[in-house]
GUTINU-402966 format. One record per atom (N, C-alpha, C): residue in three letters; z negated, x negated, y negated; atom name; residue number from 1. Coordinates in steps of 0.1 Angstrom, whole numbers, padded with zeros to 4 digits. Atoms other than C-alpha are relative to their C-alpha. Example, Ala and Ser with C-alpha at 12.3 -4.5 7.8 and 13.67 -1.06 7.14 Angstrom:
# GUTINU-402966
{resn=ALA&pz=0000&px=-0009&py=0012&name=N&resi=1}
{resn=ALA&pz=-0078&px=-0123&py=0045&name=CA&resi=1}
{resn=ALA&pz=0000&px=-0009&py=-0012&name=C&resi=1}
{resn=SER&pz=0000&px=0009&py=0011&name=N&resi=2}
{resn=SER&pz=-0071&px=-0137&py=0011&name=CA&resi=2}
{resn=SER&pz=-0008&px=0008&py=-0011&name=C&resi=2}
# end
This chain:
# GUTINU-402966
{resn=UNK&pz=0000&px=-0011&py=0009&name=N&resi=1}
{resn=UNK&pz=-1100&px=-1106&py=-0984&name=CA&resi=1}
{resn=UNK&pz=0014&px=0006&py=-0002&name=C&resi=1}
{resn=UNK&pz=-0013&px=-0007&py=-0004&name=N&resi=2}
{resn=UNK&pz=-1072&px=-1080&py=-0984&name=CA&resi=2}
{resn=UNK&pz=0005&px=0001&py=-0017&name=C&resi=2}
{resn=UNK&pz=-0005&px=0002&py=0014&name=N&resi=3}
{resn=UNK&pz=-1048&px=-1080&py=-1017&name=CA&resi=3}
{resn=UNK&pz=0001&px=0014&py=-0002&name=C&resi=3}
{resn=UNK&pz=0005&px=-0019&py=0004&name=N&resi=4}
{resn=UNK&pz=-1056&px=-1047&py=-1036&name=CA&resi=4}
{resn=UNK&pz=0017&px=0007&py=0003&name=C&resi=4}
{resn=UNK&pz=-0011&px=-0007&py=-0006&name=N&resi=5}
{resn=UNK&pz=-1015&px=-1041&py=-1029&name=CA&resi=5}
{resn=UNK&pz=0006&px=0002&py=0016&name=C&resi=5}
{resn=UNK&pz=-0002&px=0000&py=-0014&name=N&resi=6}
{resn=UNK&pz=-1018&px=-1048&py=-0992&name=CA&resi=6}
{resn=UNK&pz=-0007&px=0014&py=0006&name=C&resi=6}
{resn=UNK&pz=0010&px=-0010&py=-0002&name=N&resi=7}
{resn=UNK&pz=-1048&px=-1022&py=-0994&name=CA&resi=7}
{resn=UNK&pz=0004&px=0009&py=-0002&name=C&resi=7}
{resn=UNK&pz=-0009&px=-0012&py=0004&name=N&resi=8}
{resn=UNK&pz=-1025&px=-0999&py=-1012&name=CA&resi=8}
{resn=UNK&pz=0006&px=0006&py=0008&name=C&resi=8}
{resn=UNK&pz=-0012&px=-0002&py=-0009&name=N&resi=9}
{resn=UNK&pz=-0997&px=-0999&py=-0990&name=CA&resi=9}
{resn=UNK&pz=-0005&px=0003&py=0015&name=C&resi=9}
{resn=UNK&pz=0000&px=-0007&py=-0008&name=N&resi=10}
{resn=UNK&pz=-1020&px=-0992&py=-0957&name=CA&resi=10}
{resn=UNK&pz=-0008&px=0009&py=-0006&name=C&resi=10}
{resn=UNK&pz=0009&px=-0010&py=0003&name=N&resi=11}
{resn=UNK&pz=-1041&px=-0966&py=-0973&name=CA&resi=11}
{resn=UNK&pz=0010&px=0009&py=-0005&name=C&resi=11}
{resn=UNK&pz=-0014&px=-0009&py=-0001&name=N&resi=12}
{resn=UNK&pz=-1007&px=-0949&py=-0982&name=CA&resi=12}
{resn=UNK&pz=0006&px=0008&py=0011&name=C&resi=12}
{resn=UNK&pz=-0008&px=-0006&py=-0013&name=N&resi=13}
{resn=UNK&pz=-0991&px=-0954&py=-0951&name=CA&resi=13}
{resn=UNK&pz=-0010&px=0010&py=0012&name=C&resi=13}
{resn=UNK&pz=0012&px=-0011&py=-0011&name=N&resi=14}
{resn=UNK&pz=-1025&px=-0940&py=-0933&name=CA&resi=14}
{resn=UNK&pz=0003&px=0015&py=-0005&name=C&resi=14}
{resn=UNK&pz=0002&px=-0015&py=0003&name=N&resi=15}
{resn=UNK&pz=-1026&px=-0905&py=-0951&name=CA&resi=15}
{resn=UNK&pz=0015&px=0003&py=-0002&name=C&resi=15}
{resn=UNK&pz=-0010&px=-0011&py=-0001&name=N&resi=16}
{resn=UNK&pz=-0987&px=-0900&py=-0954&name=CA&resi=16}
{resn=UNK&pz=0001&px=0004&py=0017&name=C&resi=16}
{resn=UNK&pz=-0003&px=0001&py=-0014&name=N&resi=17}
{resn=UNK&pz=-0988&px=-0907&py=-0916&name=CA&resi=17}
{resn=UNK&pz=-0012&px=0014&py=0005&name=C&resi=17}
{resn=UNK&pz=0011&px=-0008&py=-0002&name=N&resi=18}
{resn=UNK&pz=-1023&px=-0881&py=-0914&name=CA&resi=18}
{resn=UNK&pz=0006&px=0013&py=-0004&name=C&resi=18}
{resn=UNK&pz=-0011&px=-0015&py=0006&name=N&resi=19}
{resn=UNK&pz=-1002&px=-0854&py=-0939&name=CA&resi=19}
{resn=UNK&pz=0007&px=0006&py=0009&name=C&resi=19}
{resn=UNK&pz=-0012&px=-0003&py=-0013&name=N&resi=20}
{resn=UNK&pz=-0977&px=-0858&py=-0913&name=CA&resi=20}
{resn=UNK&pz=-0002&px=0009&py=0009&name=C&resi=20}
{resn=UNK&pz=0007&px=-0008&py=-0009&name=N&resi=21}
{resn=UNK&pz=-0995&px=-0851&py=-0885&name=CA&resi=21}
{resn=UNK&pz=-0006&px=0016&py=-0004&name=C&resi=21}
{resn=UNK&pz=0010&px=-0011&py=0005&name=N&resi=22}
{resn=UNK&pz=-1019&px=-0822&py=-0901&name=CA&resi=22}
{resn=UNK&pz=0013&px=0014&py=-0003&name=C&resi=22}
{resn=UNK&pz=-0011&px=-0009&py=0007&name=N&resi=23}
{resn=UNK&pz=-0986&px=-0804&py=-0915&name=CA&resi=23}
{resn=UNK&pz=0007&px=0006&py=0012&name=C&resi=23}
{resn=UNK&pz=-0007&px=0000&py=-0018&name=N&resi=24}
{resn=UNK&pz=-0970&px=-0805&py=-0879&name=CA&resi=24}
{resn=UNK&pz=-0007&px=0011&py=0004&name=C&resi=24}
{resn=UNK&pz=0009&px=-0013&py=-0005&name=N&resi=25}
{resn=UNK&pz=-1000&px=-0785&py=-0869&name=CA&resi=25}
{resn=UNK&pz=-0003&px=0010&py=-0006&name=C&resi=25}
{resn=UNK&pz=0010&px=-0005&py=0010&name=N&resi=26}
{resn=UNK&pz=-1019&px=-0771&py=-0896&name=CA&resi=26}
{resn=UNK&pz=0002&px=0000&py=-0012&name=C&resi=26}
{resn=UNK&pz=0001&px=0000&py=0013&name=N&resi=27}
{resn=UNK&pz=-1022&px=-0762&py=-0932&name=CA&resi=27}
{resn=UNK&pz=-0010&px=-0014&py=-0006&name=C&resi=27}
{resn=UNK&pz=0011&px=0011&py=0001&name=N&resi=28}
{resn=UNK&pz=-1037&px=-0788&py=-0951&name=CA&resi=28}
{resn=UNK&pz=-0015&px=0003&py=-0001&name=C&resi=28}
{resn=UNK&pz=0015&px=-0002&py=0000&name=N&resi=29}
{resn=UNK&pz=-1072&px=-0787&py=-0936&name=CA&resi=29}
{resn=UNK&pz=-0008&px=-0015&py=-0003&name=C&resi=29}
{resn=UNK&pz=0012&px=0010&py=0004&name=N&resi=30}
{resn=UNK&pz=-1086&px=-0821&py=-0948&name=CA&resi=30}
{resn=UNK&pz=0002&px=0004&py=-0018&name=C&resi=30}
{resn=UNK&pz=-0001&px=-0002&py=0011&name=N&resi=31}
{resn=UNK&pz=-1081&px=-0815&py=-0984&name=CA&resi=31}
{resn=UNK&pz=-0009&px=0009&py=-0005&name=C&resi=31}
# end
């Protein structure tokens, strides 16, 4: 079972890393 700060830290690092990407291309279209 994953520690709710382990869960934090990639569920962070996923969507700054997705922002990233999307912004590079695009307006924010998942939002």
């Amino acid at each position: 079972m994953f520690k709710k700060t382990t869960l934090a830290l990639a569920v962070s690092g996923l969507l700054e890393g997705v922002q990233n990407s999307v912004s590079a291309n695009q307006p924010y279209r998942l939002m």
